[in-house]
C-alpha positions in Angstrom: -84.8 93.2 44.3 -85.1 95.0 40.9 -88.6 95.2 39.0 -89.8 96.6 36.0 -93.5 98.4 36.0 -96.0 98.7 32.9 -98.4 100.8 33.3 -96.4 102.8 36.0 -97.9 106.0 35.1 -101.6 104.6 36.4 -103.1 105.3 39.7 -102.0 101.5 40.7 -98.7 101.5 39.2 -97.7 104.9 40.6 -98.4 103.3 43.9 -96.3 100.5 42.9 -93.8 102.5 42.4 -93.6 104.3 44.9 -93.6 101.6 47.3 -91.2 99.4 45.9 -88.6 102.3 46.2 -89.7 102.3 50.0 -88.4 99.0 50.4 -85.5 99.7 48.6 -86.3 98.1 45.4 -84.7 98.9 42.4 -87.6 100.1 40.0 -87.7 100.6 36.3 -91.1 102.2 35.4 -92.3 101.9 31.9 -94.6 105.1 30.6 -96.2 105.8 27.5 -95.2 110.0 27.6 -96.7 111.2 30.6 -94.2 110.6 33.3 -95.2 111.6 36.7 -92.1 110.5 38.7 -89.7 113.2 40.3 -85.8 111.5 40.0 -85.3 109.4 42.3 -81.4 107.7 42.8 -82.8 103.6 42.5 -85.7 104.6 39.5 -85.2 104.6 35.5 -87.6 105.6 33.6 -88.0 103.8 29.8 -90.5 105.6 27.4 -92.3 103.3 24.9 -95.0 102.2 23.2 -96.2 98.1 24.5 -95.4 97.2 20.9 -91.8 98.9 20.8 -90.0 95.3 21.2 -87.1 97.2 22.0 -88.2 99.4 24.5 -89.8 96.5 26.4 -86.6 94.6 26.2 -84.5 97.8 27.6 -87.1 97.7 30.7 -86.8 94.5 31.1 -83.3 94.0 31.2 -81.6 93.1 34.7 -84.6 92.7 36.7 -85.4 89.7 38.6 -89.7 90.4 38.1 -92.1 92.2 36.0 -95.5 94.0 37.3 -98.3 94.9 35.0 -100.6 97.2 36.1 -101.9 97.9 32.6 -105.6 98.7 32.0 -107.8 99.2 29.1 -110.5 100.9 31.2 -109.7 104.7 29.9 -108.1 104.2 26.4 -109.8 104.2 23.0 -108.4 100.4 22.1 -109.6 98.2 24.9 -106.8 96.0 24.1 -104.1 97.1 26.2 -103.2 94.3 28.1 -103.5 91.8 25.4 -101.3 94.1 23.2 -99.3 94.3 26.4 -98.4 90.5 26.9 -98.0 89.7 22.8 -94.7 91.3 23.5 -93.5 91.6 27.2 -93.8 88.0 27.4 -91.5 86.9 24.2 -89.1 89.5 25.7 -89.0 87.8 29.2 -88.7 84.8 27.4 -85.5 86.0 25.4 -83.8 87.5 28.6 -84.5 84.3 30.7 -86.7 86.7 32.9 -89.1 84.1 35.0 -91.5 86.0 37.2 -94.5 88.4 36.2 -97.2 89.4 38.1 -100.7 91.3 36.3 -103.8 92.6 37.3 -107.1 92.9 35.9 -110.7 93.0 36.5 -112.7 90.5 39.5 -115.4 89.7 36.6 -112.5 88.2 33.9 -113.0 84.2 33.7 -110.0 81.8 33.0 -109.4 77.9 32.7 -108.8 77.2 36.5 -112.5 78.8 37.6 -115.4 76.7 38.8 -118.5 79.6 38.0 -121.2 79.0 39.5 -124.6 79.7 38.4 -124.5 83.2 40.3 -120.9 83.8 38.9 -122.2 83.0 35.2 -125.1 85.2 35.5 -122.6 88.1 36.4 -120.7 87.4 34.1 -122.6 87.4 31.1 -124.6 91.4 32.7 -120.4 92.2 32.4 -119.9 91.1 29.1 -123.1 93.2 28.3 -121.6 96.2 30.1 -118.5 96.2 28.9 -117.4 93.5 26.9 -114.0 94.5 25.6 -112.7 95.7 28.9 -113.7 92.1 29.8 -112.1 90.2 26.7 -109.5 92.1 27.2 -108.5 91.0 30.6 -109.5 87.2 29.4 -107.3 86.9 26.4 -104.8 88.6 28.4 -105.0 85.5 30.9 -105.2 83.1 28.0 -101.5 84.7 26.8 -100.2 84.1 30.4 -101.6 80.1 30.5 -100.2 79.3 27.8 -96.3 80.9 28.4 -93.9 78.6 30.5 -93.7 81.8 32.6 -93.6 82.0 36.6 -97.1 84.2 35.9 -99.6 85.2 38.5 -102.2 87.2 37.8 -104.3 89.2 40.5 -108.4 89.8 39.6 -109.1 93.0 41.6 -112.5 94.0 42.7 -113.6 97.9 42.2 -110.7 99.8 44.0 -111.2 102.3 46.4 -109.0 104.8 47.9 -109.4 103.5 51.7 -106.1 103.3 53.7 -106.0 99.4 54.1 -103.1 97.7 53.0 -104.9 94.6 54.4 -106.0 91.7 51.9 -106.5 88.2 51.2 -105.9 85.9 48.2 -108.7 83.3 47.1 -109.9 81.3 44.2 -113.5 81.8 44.8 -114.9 84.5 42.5 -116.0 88.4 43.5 -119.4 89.3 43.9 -119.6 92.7 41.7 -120.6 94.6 44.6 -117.2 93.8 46.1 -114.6 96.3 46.8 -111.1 96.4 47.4 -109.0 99.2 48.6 -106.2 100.6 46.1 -103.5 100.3 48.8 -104.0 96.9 49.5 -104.1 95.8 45.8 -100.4 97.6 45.3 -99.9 95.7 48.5 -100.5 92.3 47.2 -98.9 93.4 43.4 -95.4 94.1 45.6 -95.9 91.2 47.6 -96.3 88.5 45.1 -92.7 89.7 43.2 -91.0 87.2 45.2 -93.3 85.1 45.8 -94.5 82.3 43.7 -97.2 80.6 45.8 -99.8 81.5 43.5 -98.0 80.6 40.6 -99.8 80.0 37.4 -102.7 81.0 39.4 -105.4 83.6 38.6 -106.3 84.6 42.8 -109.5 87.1 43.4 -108.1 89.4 46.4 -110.4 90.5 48.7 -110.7 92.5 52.0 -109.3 91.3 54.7 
């Protein structure tokens, strides 16, 4: 298996990283400068901005999935992963690359939910609290609908840094008092590469 990580450099996708080369992955990690990784014989490292068409395209090239980690949460433009997918996507598309696999918040909403009342209510305190992080993660999903990718995307709960690699995949929405260990979304991220059960899907994980 080769994949390519955005957002490799992140407290997920470091994870990611790391644990796809313990399976024996091949692993091209995509930074924006800070690169944390020490060399490693089956890792390439690809320096780039998410709008450098070219550099996307070099990270891209030869794998059989992509992984997004990308987050808005500590950045001044809280457009990351929309940026993010208005030009991995037309790559993948170009290199016949099928499978990618995101993350983003519990709280973002998309076409396949069924809110209830409860959910709505949350939602809209989000949107108050912070309501680019959450368009953000929406539009993002939007960009993913409407490709003719193999897409899944994974809404994560607040991460912790518990052990647990334990977790299960649902379509019912996240209370926002939820909470998810980090190991067990980098888990799920890894475990969905070759797996398109959830495909064009939008799961919430949750603790199992």
């Amino acid at each position: 298996m080769q994949i390519t990580v955005f957002g490799a450099s992140g407290k997920v996708g470091r994870q990611v990283v790391r644990q796809a080369l313990e399976r024996g992955w091949q692993v091209t990690a995509f930074v924006h400068h800070n690169n944390p990784f020490v060399p490693h014989p089956r890792l390439t490292i690809v320096t780039g901005e998410l709008d450098d068409t070219a550099a996307i395209s070099r990270a891209i090239a030869g794998s059989d999935s992509v992984i997004s980690t990308l987050g808005s949460w500590h950045t001044n433009n809280k457009t990351i992963l929309t940026v993010g997918m208005r030009h991995i996507l037309p790559a993948m598309k170009e290199q016949g690359l099928r499978r990618i696999i995101t993350l983003t918040g519990a709280g973002a909403l998309w076409s396949g939910d069924r809110p209830s009342a409860m959910d709505k209510r949350m939602h809209r305190l989000l949107g108050l609290a912070a309501p680019q992080i959450l368009r953000d993660g929406e539009r993002h999903l939007r960009l993913l609908a409407a490709s003719d990718l193999e897409w899944t995307c994974i809404r994560s709960p607040i991460m912790t840094r518990r052990a647990s690699t334990h977790y299960r995949l649902t379509n019912t929405l996240a209370p926002v008092w939820a909470l998810i260990p980090r190991a067990a979304v980098t888990q799920c991220l890894l475990d969905q590469a070759d797996n398109t059960t959830w495909g064009q899907q939008a799961p919430v994980i949750r603790a199992h």
